[in-house]
The first five atom37 places (N, CA, C, CB, O) and aatype in JSON, in Angstrom:
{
  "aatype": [20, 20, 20, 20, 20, 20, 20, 20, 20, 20, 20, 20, 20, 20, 20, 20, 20, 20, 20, 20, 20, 20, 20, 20, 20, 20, 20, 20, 20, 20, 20, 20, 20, 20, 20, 20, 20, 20, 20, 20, 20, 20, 20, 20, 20, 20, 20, 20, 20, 20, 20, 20, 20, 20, 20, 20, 20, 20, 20, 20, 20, 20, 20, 20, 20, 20, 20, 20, 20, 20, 20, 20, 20, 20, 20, 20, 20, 20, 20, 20, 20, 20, 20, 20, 20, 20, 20, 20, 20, 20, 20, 20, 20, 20, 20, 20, 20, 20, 20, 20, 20, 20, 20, 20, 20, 20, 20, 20, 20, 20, 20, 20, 20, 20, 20, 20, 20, 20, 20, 20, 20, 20, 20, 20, 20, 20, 20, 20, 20, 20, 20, 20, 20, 20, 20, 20, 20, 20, 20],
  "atom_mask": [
    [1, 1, 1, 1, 1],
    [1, 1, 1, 1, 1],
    [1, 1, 1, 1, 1],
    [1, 1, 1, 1, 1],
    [1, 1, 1, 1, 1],
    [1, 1, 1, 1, 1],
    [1, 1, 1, 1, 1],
    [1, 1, 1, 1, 1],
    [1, 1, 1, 1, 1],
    [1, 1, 1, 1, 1],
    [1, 1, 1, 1, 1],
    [1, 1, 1, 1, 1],
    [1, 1, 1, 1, 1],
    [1, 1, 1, 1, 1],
    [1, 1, 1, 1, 1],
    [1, 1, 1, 1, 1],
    [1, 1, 1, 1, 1],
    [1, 1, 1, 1, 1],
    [1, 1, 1, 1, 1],
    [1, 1, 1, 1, 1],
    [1, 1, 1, 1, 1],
    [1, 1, 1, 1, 1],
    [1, 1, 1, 1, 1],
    [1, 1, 1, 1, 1],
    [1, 1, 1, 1, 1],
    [1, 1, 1, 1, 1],
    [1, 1, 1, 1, 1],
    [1, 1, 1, 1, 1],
    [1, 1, 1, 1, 1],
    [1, 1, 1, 1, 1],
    [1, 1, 1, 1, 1],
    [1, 1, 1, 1, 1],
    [1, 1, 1, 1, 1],
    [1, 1, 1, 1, 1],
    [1, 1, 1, 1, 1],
    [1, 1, 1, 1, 1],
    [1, 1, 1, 1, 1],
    [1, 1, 1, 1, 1],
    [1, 1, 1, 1, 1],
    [1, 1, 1, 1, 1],
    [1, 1, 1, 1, 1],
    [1, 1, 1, 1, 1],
    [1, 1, 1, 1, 1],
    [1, 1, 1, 1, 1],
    [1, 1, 1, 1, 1],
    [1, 1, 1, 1, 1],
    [1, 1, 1, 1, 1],
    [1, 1, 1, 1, 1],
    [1, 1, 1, 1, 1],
    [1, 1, 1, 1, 1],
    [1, 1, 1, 1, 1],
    [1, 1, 1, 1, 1],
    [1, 1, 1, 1, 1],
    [1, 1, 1, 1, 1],
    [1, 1, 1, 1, 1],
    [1, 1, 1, 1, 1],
    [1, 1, 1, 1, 1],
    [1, 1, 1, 1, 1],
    [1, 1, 1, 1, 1],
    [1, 1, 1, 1, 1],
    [1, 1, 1, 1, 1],
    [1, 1, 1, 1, 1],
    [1, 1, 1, 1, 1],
    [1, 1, 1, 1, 1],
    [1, 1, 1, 1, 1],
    [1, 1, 1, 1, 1],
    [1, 1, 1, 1, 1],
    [1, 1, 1, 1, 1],
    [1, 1, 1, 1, 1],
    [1, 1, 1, 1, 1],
    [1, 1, 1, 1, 1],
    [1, 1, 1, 1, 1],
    [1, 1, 1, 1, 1],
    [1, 1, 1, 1, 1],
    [1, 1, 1, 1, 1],
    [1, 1, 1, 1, 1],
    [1, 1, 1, 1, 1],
    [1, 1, 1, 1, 1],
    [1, 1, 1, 1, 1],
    [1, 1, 1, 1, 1],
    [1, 1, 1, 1, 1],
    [1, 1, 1, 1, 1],
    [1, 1, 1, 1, 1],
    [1, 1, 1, 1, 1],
    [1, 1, 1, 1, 1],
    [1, 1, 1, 1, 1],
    [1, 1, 1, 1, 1],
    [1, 1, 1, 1, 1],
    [1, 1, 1, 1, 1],
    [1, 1, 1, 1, 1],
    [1, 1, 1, 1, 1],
    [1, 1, 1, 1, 1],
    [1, 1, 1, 1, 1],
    [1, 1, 1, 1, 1],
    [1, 1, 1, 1, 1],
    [1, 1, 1, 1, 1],
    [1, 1, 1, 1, 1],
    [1, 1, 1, 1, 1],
    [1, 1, 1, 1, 1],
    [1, 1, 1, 1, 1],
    [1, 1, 1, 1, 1],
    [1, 1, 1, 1, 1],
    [1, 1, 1, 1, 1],
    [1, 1, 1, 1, 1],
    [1, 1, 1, 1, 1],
    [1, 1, 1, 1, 1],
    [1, 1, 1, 1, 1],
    [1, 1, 1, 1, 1],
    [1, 1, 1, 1, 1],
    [1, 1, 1, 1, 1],
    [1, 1, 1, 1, 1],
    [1, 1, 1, 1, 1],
    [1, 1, 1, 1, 1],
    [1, 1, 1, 1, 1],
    [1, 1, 1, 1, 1],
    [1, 1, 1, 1, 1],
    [1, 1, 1, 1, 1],
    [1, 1, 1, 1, 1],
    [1, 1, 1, 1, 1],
    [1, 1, 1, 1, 1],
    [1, 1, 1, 1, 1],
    [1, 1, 1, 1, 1],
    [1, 1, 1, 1, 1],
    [1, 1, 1, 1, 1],
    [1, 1, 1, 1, 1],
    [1, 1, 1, 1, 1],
    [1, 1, 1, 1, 1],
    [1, 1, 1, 1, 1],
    [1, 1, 1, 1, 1],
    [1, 1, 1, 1, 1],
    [1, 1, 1, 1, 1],
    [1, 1, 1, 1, 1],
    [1, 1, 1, 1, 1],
    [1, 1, 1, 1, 1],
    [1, 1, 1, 1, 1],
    [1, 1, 1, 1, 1],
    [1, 1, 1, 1, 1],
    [1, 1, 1, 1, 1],
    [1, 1, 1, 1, 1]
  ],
  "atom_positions": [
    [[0.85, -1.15, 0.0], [0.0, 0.0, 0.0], [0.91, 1.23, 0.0], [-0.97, -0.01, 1.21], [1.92, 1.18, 0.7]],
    [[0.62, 2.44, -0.79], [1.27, 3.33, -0.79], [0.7, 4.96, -0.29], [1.69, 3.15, -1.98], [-0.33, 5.41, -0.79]],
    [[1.3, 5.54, 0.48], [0.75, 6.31, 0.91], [1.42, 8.1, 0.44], [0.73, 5.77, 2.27], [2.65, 8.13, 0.56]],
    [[0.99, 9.05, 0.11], [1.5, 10.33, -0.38], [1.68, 11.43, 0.97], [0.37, 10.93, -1.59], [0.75, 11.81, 1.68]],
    [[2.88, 11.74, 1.1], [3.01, 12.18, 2.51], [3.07, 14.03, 1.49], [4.83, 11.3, 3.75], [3.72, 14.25, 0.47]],
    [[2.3, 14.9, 2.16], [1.76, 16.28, 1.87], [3.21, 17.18, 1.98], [0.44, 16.79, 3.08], [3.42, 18.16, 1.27]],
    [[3.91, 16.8, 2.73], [4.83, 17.89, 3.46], [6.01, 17.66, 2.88], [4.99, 17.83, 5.05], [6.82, 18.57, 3.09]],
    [[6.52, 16.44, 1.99], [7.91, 15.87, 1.3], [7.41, 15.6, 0.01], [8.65, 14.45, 1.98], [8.12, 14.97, -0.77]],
    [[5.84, 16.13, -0.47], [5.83, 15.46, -1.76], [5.92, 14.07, -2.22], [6.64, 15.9, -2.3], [5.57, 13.85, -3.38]],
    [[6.28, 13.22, -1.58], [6.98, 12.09, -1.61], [5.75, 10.78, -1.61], [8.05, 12.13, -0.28], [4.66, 10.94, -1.06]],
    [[6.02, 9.93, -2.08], [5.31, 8.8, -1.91], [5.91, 7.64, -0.54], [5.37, 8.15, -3.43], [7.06, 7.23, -0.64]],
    [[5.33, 7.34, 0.3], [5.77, 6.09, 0.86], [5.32, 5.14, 0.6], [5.76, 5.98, 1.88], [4.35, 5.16, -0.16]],
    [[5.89, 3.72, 1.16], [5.23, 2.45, 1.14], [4.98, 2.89, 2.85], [6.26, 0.84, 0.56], [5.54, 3.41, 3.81]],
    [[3.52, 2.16, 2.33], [2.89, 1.79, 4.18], [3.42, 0.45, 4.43], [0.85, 1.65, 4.48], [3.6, -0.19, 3.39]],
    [[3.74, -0.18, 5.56], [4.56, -1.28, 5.75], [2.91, -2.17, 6.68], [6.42, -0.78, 6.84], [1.98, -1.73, 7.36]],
    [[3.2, -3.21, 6.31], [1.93, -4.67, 6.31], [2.51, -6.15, 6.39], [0.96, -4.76, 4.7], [3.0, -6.62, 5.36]],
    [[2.48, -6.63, 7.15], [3.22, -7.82, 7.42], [4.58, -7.8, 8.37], [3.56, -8.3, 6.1], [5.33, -7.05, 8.99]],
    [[4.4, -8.88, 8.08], [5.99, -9.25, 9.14], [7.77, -8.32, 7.97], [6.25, -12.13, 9.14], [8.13, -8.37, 6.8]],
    [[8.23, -7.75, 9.06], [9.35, -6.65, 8.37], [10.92, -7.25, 9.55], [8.62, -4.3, 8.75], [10.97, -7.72, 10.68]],
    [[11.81, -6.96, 8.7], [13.34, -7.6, 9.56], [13.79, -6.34, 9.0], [14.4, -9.37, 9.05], [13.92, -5.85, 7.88]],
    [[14.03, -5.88, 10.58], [15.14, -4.85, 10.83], [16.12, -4.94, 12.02], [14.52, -3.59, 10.97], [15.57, -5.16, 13.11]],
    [[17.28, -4.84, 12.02], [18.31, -5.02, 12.55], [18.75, -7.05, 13.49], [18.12, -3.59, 13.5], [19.43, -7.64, 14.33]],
    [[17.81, -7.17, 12.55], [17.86, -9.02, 12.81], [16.69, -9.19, 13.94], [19.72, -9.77, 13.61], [16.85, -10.01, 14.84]],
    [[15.61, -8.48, 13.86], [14.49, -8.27, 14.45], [13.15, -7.98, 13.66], [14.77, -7.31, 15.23], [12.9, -7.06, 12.89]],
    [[12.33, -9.07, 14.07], [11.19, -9.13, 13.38], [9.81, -8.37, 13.95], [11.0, -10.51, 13.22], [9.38, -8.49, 15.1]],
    [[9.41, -7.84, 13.24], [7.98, -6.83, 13.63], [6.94, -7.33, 12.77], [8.13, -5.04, 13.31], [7.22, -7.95, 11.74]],
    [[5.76, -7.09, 13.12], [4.46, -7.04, 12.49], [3.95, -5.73, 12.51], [3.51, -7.92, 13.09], [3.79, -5.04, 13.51]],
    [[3.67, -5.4, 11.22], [3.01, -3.97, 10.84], [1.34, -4.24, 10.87], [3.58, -3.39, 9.1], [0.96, -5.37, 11.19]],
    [[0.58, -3.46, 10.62], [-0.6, -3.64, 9.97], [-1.22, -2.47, 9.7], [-1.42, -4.43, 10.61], [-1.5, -1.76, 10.66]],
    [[-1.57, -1.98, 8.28], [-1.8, -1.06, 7.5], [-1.07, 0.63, 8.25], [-3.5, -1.22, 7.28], [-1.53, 1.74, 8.52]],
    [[0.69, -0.26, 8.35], [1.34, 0.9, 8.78], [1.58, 0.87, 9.76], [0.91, 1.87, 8.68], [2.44, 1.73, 9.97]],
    [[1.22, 0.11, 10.98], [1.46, 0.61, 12.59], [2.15, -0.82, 12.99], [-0.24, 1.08, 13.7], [1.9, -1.98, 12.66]],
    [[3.2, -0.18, 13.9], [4.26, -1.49, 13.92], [3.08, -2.44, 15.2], [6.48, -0.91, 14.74], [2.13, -1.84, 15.71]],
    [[3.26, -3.37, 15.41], [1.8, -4.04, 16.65], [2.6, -4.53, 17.66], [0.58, -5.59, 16.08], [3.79, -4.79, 17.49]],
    [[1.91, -4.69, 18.84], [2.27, -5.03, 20.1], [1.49, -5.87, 20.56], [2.38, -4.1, 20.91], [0.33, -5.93, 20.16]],
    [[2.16, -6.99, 21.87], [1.58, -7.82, 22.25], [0.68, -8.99, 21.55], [1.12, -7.22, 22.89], [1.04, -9.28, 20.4]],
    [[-0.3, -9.62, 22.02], [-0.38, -11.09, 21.36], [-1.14, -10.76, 20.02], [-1.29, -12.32, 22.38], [-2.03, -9.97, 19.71]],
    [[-0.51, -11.56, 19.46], [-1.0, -11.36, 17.69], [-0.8, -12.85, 16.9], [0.25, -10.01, 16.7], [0.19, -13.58, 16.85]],
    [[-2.3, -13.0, 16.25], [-2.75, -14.33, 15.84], [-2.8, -14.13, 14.72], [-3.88, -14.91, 16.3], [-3.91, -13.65, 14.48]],
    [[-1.78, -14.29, 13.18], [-1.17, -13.72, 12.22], [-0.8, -15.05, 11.55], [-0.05, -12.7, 12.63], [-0.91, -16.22, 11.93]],
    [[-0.2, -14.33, 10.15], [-0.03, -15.49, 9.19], [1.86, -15.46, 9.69], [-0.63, -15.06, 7.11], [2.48, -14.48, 10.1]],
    [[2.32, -16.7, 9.51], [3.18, -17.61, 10.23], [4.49, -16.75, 9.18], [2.76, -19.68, 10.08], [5.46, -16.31, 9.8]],
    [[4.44, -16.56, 7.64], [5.63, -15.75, 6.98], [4.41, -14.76, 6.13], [6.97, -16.87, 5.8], [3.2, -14.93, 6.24]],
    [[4.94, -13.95, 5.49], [4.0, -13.07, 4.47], [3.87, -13.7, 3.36], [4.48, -11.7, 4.09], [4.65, -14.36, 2.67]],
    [[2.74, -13.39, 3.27], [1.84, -14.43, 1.76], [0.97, -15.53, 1.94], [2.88, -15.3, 0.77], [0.3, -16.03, 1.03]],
    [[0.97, -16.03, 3.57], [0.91, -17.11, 4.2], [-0.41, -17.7, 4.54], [1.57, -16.94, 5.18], [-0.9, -16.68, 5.0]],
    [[-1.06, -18.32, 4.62], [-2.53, -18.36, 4.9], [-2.63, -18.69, 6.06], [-3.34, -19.19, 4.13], [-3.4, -18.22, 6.9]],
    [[-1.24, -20.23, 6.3], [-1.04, -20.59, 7.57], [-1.02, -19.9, 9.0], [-0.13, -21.01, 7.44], [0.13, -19.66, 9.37]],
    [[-1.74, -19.64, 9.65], [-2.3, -18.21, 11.09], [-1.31, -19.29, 12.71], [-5.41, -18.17, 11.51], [-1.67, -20.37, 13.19]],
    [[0.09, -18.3, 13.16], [0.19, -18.73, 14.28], [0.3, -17.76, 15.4], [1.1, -19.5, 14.22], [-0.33, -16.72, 15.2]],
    [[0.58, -17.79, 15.88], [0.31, -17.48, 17.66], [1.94, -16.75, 18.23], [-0.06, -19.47, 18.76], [2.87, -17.43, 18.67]],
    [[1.96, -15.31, 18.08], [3.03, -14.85, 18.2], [2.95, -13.47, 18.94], [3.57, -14.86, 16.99], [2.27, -12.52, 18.57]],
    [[3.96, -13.51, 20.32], [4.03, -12.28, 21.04], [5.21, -11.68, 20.93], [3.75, -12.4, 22.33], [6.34, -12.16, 21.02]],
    [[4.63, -9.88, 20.61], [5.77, -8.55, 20.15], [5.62, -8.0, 21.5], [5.31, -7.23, 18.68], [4.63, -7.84, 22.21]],
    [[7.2, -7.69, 21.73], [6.96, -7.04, 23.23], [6.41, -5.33, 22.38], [8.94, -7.0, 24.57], [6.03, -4.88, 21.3]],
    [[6.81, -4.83, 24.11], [6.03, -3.36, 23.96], [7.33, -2.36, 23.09], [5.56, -2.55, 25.92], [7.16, -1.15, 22.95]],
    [[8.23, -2.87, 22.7], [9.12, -2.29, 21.61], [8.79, -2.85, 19.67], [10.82, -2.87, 22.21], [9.3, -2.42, 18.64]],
    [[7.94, -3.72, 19.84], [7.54, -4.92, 18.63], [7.57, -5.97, 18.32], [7.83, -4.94, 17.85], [6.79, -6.65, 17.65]],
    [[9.11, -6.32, 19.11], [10.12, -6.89, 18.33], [9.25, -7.93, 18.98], [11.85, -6.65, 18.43], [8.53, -7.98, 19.98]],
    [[9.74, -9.07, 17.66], [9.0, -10.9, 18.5], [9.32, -11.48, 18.78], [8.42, -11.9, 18.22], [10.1, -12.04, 18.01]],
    [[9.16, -12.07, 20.15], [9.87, -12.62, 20.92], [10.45, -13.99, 20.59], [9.25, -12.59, 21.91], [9.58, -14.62, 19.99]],
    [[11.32, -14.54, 20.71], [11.63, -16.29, 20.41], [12.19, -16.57, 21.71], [12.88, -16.8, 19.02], [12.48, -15.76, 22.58]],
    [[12.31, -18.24, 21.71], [12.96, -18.68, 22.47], [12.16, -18.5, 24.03], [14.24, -18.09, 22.21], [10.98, -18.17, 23.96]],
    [[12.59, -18.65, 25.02], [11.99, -18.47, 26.55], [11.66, -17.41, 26.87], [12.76, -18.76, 27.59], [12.5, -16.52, 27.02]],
    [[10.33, -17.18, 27.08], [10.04, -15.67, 26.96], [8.53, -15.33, 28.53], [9.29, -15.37, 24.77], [7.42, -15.87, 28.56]],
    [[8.97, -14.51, 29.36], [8.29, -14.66, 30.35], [7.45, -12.87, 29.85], [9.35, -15.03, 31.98], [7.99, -11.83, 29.47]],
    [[5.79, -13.27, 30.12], [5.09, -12.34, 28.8], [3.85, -12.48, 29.42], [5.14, -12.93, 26.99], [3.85, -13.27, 30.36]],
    [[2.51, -11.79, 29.08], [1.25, -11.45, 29.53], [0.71, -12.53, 28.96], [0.67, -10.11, 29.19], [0.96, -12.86, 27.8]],
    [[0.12, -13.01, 29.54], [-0.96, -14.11, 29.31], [-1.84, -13.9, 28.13], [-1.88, -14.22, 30.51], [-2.18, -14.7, 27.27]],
    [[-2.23, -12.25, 28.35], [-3.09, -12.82, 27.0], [-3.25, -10.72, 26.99], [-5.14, -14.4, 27.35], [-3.13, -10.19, 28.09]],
    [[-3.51, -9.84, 25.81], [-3.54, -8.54, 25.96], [-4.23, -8.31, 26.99], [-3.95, -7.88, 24.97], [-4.1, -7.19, 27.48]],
    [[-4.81, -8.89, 27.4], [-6.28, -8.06, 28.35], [-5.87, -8.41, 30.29], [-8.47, -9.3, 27.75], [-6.48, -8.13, 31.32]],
    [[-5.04, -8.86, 30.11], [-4.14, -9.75, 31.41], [-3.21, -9.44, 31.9], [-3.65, -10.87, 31.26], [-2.45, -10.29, 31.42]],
    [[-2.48, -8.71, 32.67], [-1.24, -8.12, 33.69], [-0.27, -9.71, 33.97], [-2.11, -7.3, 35.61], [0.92, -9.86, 34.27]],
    [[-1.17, -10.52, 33.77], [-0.27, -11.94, 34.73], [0.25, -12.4, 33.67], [-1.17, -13.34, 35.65], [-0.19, -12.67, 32.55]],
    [[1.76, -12.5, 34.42], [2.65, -13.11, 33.5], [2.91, -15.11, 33.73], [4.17, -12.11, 33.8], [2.25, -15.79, 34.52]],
    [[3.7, -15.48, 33.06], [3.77, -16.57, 32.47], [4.71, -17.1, 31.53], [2.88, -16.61, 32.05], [4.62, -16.75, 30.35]],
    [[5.62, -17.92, 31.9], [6.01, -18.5, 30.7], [5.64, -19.16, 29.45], [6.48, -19.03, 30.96], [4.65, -19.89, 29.55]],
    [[6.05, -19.1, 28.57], [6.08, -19.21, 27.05], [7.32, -19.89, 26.29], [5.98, -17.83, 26.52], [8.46, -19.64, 26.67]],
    [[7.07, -20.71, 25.24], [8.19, -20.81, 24.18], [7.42, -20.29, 23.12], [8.86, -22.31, 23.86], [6.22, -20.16, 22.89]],
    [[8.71, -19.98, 22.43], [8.7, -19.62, 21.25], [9.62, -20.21, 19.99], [8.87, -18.44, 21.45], [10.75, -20.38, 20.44]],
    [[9.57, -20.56, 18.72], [10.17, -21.37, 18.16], [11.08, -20.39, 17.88], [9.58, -22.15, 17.22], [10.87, -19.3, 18.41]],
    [[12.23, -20.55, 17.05], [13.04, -19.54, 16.28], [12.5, -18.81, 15.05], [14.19, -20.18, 15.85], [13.09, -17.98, 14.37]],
    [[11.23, -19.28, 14.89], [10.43, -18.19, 13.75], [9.38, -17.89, 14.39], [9.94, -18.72, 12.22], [8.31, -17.62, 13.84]],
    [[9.6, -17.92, 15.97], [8.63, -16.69, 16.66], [7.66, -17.08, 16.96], [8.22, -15.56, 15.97], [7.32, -16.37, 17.91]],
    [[6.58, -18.13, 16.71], [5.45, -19.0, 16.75], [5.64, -19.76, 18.02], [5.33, -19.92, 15.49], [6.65, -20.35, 18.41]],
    [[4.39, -19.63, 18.63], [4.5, -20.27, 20.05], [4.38, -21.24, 19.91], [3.78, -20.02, 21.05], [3.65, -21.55, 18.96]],
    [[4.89, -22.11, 20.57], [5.02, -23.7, 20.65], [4.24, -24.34, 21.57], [6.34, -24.14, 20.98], [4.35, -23.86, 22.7]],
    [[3.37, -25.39, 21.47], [2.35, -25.89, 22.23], [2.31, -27.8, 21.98], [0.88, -24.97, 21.68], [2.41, -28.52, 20.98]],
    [[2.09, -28.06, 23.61], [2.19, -29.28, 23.24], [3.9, -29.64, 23.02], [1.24, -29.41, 21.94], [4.23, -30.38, 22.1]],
    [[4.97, -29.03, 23.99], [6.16, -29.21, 23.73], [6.96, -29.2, 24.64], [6.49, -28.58, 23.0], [6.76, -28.33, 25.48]],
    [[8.03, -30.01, 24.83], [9.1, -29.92, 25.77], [10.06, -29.31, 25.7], [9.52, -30.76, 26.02], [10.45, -29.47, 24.54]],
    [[10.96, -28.5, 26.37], [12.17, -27.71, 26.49], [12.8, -27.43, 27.23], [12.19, -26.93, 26.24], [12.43, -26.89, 28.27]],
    [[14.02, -27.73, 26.93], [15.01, -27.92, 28.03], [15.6, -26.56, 28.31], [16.15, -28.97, 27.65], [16.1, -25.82, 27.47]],
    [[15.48, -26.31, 29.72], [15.97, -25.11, 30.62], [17.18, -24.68, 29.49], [16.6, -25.62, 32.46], [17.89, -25.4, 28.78]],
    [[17.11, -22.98, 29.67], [18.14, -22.15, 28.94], [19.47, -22.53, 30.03], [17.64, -20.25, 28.82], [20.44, -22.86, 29.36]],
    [[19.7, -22.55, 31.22], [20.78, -22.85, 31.7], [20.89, -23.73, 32.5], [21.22, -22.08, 32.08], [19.95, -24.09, 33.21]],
    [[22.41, -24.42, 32.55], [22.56, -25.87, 33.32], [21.73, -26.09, 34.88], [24.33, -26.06, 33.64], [20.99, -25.22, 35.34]],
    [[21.85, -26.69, 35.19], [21.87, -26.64, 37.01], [23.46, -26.81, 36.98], [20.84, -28.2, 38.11], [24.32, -26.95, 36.12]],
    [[23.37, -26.68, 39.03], [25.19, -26.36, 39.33], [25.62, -27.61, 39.06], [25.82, -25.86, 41.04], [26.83, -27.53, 39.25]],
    [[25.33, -28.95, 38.67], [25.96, -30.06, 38.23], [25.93, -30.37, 37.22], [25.75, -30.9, 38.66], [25.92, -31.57, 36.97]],
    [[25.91, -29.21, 36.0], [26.14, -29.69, 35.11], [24.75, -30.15, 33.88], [26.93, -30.59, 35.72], [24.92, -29.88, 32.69]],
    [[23.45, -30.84, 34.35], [22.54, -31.67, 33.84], [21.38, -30.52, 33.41], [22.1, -32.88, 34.97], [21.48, -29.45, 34.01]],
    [[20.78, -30.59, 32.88], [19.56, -29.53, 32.41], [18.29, -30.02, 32.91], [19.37, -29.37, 30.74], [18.26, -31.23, 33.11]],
    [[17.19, -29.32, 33.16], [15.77, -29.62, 33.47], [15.04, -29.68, 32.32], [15.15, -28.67, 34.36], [15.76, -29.02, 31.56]],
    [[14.26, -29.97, 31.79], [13.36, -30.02, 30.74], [11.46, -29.42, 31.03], [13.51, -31.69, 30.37], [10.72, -30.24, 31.58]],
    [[11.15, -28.72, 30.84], [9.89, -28.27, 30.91], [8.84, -28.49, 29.69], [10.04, -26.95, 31.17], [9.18, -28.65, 28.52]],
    [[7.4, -28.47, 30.22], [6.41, -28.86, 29.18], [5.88, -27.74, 29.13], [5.45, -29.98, 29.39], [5.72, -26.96, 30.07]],
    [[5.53, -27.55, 27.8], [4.51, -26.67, 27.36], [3.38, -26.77, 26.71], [4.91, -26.02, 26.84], [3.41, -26.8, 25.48]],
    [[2.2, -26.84, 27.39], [0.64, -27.08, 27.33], [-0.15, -26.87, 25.69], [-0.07, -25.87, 28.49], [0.5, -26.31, 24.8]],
    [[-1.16, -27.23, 25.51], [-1.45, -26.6, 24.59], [-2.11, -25.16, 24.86], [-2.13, -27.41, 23.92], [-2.69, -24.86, 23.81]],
    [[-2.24, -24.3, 25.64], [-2.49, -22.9, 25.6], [-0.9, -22.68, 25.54], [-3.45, -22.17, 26.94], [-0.64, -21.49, 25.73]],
    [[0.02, -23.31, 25.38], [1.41, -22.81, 25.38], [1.93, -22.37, 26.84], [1.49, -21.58, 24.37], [3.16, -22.24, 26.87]],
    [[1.28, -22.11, 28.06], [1.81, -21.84, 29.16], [3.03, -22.98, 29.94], [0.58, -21.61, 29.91], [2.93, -24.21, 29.91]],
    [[3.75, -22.47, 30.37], [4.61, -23.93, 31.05], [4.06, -24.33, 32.21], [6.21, -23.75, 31.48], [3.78, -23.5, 33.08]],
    [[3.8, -25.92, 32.39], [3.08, -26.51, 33.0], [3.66, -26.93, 34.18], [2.61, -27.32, 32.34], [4.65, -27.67, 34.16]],
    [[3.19, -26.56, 35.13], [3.63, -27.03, 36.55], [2.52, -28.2, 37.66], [3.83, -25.46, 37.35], [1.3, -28.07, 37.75]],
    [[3.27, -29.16, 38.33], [2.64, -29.98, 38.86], [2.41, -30.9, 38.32], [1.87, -29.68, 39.24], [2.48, -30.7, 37.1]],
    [[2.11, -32.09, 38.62], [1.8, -33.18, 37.85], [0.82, -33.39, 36.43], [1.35, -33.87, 38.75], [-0.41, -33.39, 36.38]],
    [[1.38, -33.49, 35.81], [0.61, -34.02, 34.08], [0.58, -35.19, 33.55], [1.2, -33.47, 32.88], [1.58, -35.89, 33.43]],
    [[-0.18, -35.4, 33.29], [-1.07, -36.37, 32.33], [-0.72, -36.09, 31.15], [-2.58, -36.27, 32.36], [-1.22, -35.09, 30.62]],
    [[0.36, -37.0, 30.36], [0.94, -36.8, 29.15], [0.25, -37.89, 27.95], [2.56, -37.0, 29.4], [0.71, -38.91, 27.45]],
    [[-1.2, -37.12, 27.74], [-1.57, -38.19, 26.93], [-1.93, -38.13, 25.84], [-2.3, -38.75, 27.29], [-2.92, -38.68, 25.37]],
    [[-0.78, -37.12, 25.03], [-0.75, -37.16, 23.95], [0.04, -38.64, 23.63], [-0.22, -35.89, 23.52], [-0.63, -39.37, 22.92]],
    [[1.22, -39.13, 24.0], [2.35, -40.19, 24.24], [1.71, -41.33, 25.12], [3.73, -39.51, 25.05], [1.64, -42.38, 24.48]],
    [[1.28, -41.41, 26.25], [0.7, -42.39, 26.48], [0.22, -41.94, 28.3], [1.74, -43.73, 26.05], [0.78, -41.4, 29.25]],
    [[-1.18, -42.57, 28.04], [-2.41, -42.14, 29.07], [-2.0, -42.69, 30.5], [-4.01, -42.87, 28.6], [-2.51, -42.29, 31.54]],
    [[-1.32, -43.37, 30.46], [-1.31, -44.31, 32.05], [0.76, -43.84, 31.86], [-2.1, -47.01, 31.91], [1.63, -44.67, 32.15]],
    [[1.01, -42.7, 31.45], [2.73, -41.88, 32.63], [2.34, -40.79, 32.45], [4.74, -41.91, 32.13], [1.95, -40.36, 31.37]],
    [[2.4, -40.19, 33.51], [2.74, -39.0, 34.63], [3.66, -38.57, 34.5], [2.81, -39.18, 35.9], [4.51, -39.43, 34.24]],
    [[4.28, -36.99, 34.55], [4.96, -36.32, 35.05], [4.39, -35.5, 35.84], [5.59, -35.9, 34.34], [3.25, -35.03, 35.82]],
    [[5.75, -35.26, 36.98], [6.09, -34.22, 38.12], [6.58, -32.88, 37.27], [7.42, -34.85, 39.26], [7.8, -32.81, 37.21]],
    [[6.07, -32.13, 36.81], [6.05, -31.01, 36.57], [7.19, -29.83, 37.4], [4.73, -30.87, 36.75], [7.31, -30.42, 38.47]],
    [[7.87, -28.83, 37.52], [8.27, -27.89, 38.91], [8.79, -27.05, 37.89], [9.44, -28.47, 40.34], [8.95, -27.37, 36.71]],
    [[9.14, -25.55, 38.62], [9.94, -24.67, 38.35], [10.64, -24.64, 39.44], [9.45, -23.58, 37.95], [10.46, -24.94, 40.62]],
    [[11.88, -24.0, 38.51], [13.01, -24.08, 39.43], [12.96, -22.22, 39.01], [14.65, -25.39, 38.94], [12.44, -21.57, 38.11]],
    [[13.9, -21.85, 40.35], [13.93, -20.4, 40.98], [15.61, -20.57, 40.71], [13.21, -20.11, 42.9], [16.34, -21.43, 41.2]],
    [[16.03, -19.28, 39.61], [17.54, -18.8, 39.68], [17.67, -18.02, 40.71], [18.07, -18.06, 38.51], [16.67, -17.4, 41.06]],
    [[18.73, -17.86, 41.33], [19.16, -16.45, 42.29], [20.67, -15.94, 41.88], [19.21, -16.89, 44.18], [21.17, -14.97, 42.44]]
  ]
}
């Protein structure tokens, strides 16, 4: 979309879709860079619609990302995010850093995508095992 700015004469492009600037990805929409949770097509051109949170600067988040539950919600929550930004649901992931011996924790992530604490019922894989669920606290 192109827009005629009065004061430079000039024509712009209005910016629409997902944009990479400085190795940081944004979502526009008819011009306005967007914030917070946004249910969008997965690359531009895309029909495919996933599930992706821009902090309050744009940029989209990947990887372990502690974030508002939902726009309308103050309470935060963990999240994954894949490396193309799409929340991951229904998934396991192993802690960003070791414990002091060395070994990593592994965490689940639900299908609302929240990380799941306390015992679960993993029955996507099979109905009769359990996991013990926990977060662990850095200091």
């Amino acid at each position: 979309m192109k827009a005629y700015d009065k004061q430079t004469s000039q024509e712009s492009v209005i910016q629409d879709g997902w944009v990479q600037r400085y190795n940081n990805w944004f979502f526009y929409l008819n011009g306005n860079k967007q914030t917070g949770w946004m249910h969008v097509p997965v690359s531009n051109g895309s029909s495919t619609l996933g599930w992706f949170y821009l902090g309050t600067d744009g940029r989209m988040r990947t990887n372990w990302a502690l974030v508002r539950v939902s726009n309308s919600d103050d309470t935060l929550d963990w999240f994954y995010f894949g490396t193309n930004g799409q929340m991951r649901t229904s998934y396991w992931a192993k802690a960003p850093y070791p414990n002091s011996d060395g070994t990593y924790d592994w965490f689940y992530f639900g299908l609302d995508g929240r990380i799941n604490v306390d015992w679960q019922d993993e029955q996507d894989y099979n109905p009769e095992l359990w996991w013990l669920l926990w977060r662990t606290r850095r200091r």
